[in-house]
C-alpha positions in Angstrom: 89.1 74.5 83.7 87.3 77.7 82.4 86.9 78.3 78.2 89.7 81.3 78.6 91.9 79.1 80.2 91.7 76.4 77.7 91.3 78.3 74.6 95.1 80.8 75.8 96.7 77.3 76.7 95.8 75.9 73.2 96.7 79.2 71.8 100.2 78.8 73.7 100.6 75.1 72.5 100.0 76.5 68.8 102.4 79.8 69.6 105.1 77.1 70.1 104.6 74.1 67.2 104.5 77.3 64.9 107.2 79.2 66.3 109.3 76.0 65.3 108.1 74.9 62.3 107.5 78.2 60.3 111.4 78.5 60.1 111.3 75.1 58.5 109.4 76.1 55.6 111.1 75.7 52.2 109.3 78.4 50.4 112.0 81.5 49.8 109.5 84.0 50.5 109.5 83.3 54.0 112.1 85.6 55.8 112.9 85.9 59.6 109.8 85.5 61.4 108.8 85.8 64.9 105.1 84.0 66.1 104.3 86.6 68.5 101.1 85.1 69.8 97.8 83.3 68.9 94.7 83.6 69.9 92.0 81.0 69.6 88.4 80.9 69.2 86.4 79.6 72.2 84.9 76.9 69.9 88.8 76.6 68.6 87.7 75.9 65.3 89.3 79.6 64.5 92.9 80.4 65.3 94.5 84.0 64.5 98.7 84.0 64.6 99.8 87.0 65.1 103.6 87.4 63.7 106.5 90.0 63.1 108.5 90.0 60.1 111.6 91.5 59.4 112.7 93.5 56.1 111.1 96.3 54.1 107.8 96.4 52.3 108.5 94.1 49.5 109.9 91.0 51.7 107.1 91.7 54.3 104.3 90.9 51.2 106.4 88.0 50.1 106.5 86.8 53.9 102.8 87.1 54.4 101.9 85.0 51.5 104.2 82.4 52.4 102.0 81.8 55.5 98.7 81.9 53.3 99.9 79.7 51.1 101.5 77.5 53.8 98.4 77.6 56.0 97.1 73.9 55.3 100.7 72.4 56.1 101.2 74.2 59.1 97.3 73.1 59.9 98.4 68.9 59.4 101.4 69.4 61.6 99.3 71.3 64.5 97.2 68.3 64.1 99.4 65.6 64.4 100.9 67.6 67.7 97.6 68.3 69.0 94.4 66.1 69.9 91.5 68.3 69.4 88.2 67.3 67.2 88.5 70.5 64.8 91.8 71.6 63.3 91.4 75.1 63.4 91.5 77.5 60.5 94.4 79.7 61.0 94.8 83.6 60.2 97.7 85.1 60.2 98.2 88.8 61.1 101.1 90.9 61.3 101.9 92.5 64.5 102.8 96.1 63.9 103.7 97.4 67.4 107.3 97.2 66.9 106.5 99.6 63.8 104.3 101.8 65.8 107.0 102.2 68.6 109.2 103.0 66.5 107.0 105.7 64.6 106.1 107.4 68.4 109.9 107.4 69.1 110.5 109.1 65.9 107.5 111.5 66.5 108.9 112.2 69.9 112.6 112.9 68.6 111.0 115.1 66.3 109.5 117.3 69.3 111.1 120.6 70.1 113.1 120.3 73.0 111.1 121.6 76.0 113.0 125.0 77.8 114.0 124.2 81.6 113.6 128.0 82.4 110.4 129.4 81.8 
C-alpha cells in the first residue's frame, strides 16, 4: 500500500470517529458542526480537521475554541479506536467554501444583467 493511500484512509477513519463524537461534546460552545475532511501527515503524527460550523461570527469563535480546547479528548478517543504508534496532534480549520460560494453567488446576482440584443 502506498504512503497516500494509507495516510487518506487514516484520514477517513479519523473523518468518521470525529464526525461522531464532536456532537457528543458537553461544552456549550460547540454548535452544529460538520467534520468535512482530514488530512494527515505522511509520518501521521500531524492531523488537520477541516470543519463547517453553522451560526454568525460570535458562535463560529465559540465553536472553534471548543475544538481547541477539546483537542486532547478527542485525541484519547482516536486512540482507543485506532492502533497507530503516534496519536497525532490534531488542527482544526474551518472550511470556508460554503462562505465563499455564497459570496461569488452574491457577487454574480449583483452583476448587471447581460443585453440579448446587441
Amino acid at each position: 500500500m502506498t504512503d497516500v493511500a494509507r495516510t487518506e484512509r487514516v484520514g477517513e477513519e479519523f473523518r468518521e470517529i470525529l464526525a461522531e463524537e464532536i456532537p457528543k461534546l458537553k461544552d456549550p460552545r460547540v454548535g452544529f458542526v460538520t467534520v468535512v475532511g482530514v488530512r494527515v501527515s505522511p509520518d501521521l503524527r500531524h492531523a488537520w480537521v477541516a470543519y463547517s460550523s453553522m451560526g454568525d461570527e460570535k458562535a463560529k469563535a465559540g465553536t472553534r475554541a471548543a475544538l481547541r480546547s477539546a483537542r486532547s479528548h478527542l485525541r484519547t478517543v482516536i486512540g482507543r479506536q485506532v492502533r497507530l504508534r503516534y496519536l497525532p496532534e490534531l488542527e482544526f480549520e474551518e472550511d470556508m467554501t460554503y462562505e465563499r460560494g455564497r459570496r461569488i453567488d452574491e457577487l454574480i446576482a449583483g452583476l448587471p444583467a447581460a443585453e440579448e440584443d446587441r
